[in-house]
N, C-alpha and C positions, 0 to 999 in steps of 0.2 A: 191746603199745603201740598205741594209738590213731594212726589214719590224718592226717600231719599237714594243715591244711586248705590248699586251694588256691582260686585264681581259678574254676578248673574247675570246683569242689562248686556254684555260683551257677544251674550249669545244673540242677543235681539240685532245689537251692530253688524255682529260676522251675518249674517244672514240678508240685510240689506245690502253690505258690501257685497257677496257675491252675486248680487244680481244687477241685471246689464243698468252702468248711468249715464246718465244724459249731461256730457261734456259739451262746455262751452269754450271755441277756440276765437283764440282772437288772431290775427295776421295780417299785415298788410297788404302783400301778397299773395295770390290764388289764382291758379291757371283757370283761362289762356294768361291771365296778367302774371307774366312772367319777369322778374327784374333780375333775380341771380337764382342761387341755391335754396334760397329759403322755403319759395314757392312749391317744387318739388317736393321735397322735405315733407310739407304741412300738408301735401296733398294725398303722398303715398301712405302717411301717416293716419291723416283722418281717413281715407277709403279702409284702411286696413284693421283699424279699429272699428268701423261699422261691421264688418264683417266679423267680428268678434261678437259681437251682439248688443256692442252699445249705442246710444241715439247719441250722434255727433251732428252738430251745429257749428258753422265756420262762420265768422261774421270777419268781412275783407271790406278790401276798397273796391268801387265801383269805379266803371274805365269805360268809355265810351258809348258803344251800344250794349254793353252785357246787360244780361239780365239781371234785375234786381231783387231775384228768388229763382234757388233752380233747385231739382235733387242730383248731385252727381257720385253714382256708385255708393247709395244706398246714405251718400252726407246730406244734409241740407246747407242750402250756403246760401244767405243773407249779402248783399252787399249795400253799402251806404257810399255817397259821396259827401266828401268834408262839407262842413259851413260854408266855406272859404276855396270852394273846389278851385277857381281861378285865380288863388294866391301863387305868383310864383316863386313866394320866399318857403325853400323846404321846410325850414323848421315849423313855420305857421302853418303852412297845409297840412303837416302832422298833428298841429295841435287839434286843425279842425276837425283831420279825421277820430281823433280820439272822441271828441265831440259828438259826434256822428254815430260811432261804435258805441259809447256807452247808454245814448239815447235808445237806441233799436236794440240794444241787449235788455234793456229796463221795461222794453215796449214786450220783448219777448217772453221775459222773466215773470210778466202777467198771464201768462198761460202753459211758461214749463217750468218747473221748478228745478231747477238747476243744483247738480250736485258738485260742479269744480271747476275753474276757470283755468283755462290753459293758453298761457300769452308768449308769442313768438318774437323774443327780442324788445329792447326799450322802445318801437316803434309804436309799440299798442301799450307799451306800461303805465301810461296815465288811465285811462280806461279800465285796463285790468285792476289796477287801486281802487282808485272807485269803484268800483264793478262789487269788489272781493265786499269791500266795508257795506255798501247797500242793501246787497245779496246776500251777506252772512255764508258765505260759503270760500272755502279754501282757493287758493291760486298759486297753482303749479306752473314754472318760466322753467322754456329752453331759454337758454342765451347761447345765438351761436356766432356771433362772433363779439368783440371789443372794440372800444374805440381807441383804447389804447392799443391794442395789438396792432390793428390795421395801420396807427401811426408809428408806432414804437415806441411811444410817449403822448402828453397830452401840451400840446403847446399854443393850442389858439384858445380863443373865448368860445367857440363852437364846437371844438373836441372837448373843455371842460363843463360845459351845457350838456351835452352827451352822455359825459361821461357820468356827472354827476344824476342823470337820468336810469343809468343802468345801476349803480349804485343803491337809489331808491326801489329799485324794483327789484335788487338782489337781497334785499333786506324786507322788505315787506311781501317778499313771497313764501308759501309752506313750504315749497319743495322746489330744488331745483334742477334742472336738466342740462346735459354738456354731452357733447357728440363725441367725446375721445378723450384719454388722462391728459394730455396737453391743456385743454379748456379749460379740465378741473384745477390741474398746476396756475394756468393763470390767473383764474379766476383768485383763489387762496392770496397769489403774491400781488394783484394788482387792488382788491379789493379790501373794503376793512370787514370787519366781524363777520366773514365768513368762515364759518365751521365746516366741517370733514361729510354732513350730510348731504353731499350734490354724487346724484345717479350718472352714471356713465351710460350714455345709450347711444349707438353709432349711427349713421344714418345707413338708410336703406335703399335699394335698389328692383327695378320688376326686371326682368328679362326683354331683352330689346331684341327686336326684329328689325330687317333690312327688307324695303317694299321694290327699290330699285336700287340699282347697280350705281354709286357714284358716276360714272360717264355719262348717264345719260340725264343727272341732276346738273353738275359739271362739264359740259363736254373739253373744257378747258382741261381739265384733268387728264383724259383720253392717254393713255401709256405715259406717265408722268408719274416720279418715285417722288413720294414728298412726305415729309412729315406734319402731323396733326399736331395743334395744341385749338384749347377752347378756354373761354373765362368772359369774366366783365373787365370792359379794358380801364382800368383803375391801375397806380403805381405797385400795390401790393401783387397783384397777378404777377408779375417778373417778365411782360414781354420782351423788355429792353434786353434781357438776357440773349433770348434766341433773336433780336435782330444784330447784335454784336455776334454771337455765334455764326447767324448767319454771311457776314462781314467774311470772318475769317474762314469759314468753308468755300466762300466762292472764290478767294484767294488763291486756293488749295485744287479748284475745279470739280470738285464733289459732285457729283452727277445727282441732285436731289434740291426738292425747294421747300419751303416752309410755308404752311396753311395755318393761317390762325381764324377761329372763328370768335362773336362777341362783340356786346354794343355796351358804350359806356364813354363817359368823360373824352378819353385819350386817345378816342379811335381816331381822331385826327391829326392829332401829334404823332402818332407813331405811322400812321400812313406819311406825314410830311418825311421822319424820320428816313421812312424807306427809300422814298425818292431823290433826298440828299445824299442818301449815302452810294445812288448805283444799285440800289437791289432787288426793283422792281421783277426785274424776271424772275429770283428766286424769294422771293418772302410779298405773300398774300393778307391782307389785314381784309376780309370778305366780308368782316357785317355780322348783323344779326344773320343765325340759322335757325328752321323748326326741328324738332325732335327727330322729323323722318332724315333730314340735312346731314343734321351732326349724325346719326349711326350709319348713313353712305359712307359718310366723310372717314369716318374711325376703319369701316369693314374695306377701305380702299386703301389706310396707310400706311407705310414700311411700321411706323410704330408713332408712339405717342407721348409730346413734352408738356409738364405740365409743372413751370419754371417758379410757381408762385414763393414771394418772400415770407409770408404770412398769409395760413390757410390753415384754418380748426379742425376742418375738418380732410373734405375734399371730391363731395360727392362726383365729380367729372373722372375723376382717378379710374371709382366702380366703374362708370358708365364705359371706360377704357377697354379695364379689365374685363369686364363680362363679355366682350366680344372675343377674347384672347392674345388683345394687339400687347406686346409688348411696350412698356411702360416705363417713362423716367418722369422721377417726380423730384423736387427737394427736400433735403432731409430738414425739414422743418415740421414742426407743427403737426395736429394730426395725421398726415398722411407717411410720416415715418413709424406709424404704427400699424398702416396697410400694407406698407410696401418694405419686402424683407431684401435686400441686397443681395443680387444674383442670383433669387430664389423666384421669387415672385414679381420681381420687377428690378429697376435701378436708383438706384441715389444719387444724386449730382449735389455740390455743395451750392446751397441758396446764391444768385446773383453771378454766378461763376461761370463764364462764357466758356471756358477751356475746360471748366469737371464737365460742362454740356456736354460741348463734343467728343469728348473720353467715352462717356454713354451711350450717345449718339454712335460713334465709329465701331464700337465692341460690339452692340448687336446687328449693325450693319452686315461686319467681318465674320461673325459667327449666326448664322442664320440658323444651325442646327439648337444654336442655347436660345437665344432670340426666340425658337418655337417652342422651347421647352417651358422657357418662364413665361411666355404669355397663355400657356395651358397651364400651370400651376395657377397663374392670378386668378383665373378663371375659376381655379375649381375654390378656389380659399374664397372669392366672393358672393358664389353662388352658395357655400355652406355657411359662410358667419354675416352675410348681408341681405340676407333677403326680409322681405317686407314685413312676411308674416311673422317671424322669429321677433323683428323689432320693435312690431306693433304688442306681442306678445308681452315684452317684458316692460313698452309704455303701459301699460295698460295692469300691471304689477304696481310700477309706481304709484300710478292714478288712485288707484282702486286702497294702496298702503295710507297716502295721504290722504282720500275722506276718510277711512278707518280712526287716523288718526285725529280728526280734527273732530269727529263724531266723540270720538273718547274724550277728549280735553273737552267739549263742551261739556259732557256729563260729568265729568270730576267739577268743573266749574262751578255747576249749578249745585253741585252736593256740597261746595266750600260754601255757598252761599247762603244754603238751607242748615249749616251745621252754625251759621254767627244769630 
């Protein structure tokens, strides 16, 4: 007969608990395969926690020539490609990749013993279920964004597919994760029997370096005042905003043009957009940029829009901030929780081509406030954003949640041993 449990076993748990474990991440996304924010996110997150001293394991999608095992910055990253790699219906490729992910996780699971599964978004959450039930081991979900949010609602058969997707995976996880109180607010009002225990953990950022001067990346650029914006070109992002803004600054003869960088859906709609409307010389829709791109791009301009209608969090905001450019965001969403009003940055009202230019024209006109709040952004992101602090308090939760689920087994097993 099994040992019945006691108060005393709690000492045997803390003591496993404090010592480094071996997390299992799931994600669709892992640089160089970059789609949006997530990538980022999951990247700076697992290197940051290796260095903490845990063994992390990223198991991603496979993309071309990558390798299909590497070590990067002390992670090991697995990648798989779906079943189905040449489906081009989304939804089925995702299912294959789950397919894919929880076979190589099962394959792995025969030689590590895995203490907690960490799934990034309803992308990997079929997997991560599975995964959790097989394994006998807890699973902790970021969810960073919705499919309600992104739409504002849920009105097709593929956004209630979705949605009913993050739902299951909001409910069948131990713990869950949200990059800002915004998320956590949605999450409560958009979901059912979600409870008050979701961790607020904000995303994080490394310190960005400039290797070359915009001009010589750019030479289009070469004495040229413009402003930056960056995103994936989706409706949620808000470009339409700055290309109406941009409409009526050239009206007005504003001596400045607008740089958008970003690949996605509607980079071609809104390129069509520009060239209908006359504003080719002042509004750039450039494309995909690399890392080295966008920090030229930021350390070359007068300052930085970043118009989105819905945005959880806002990782592009930091990457803003940390160079000291002055900053307008929309008061939506996470990033009115970064950004303090005339302090740290600007607020423009969501979708509002004229609160734009208000923000736009004011730190234009004041250049002495304009350098003042792009050194405040500066210094509030390098103290409450950095990697190591985030990873810090991921790595609280993680380590709460096996505690916890170490506990409930052994009361389990003592209800069991006590009938």
């Amino acid at each position: 007969m099994n040992k019945p449990y006691s108060p005393t076993d709690d000492l045997d748990i803390k003591s496993q608990h404090s010592s480094r474990l071996k997390i299992l991440i799931l994600s669709w996304e892992y640089p160089p395969n970059i789609v949006g924010g997530l990538s980022r996110h999951v990247f700076g997150l697992s290197s940051n926690l290796a260095q903490l001293g845990h063994e992390v394991y990223v198991l991603t999608a496979g993309k071309n020539a990558l390798p299909s095992f590497e070590n990067i910055n002390g992670v090991t990253v697995h990648r798989v490609k779906p079943v189905n790699e040449n489906d081009e219906k989304f939804l089925n490729w995702i299912a294959g990749l789950n397919l894919a992910m929880a076979f190589k996780a099962e394959q792995l699971a025969m030689e590590q013993e895995f203490d907690i599964i960490h799934a990034h978004d309803w992308l990997v959450g079929a997997a991560a279920i599975s995964l959790k039930e097989r394994l006998g081991i807890p699973l902790l979900t970021t969810i960073h964004a919705t499919e309600h949010g992104r739409n504002n609602g849920i009105y097709t058969e593929i956004q209630k597919f979705i949605h009913d997707k993050e739902q299951q995976l909001i409910l069948l996880s131990d713990q869950l994760v949200v990059c800002s109180q915004y998320m956590k607010d949605e999450l409560q009002r958009v979901f059912a029997n979600v409870d008050g225990s979701i961790a607020v953990i904000p995303n994080g950022i490394e310190p960005l370096t400039v290797d070359y001067p915009v001009a010589e990346i750019f030479p289009e650029l070469t004495g040229k005042r413009y402003i930056f914006s960056l995103g994936r070109m989706v409706e949620e992002k808000g470009f339409e905003t700055i290309i109406e803004a941009a409409a009526v600054s050239k009206d007005r003869n504003k001596d400045l043009s607008y740089v958008i960088a970003g690949k996605g859906p509607m980079l071609k709609d809104y390129r069509k957009q520009v060239t209908e409307r006359g504003l080719d010389d002042v509004v750039s829709f450039i494309g995909y940029v690399t890392d080295e791109q966008r920090n030229a791009l930021i350390q070359g301009c007068e300052l930085v829009v970043i118009p989105s209608l819905y945005e959880p969090f806002g990782i592009v905001v930091l990457e803003s901030m940390i160079f000291g450019k002055p900053t307008v965001v929309s008061n939506t969403g996470g990033m009115k929780g970064i950004v303090k009003h005339l302090q740290t940055g600007m607020l423009m009202v969501p979708g509002n081509a004229q609160s734009l230019l208000e923000q736009i024209d004011f730190l234009i006109n004041e250049p002495v406030k304009a350098k003042e709040i792009g050194s405040k952004g500066k210094k509030i992101v390098q103290s409450l954003y950095g990697w190591k602090r985030i990873a810090a308090d991921t790595s609280r939760v993680i380590q709460d949640t096996v505690l916890n689920n170490r506990v409930n087994e052994k009361e389990q097993k003592a209800a069991k041993n006590k009938i």
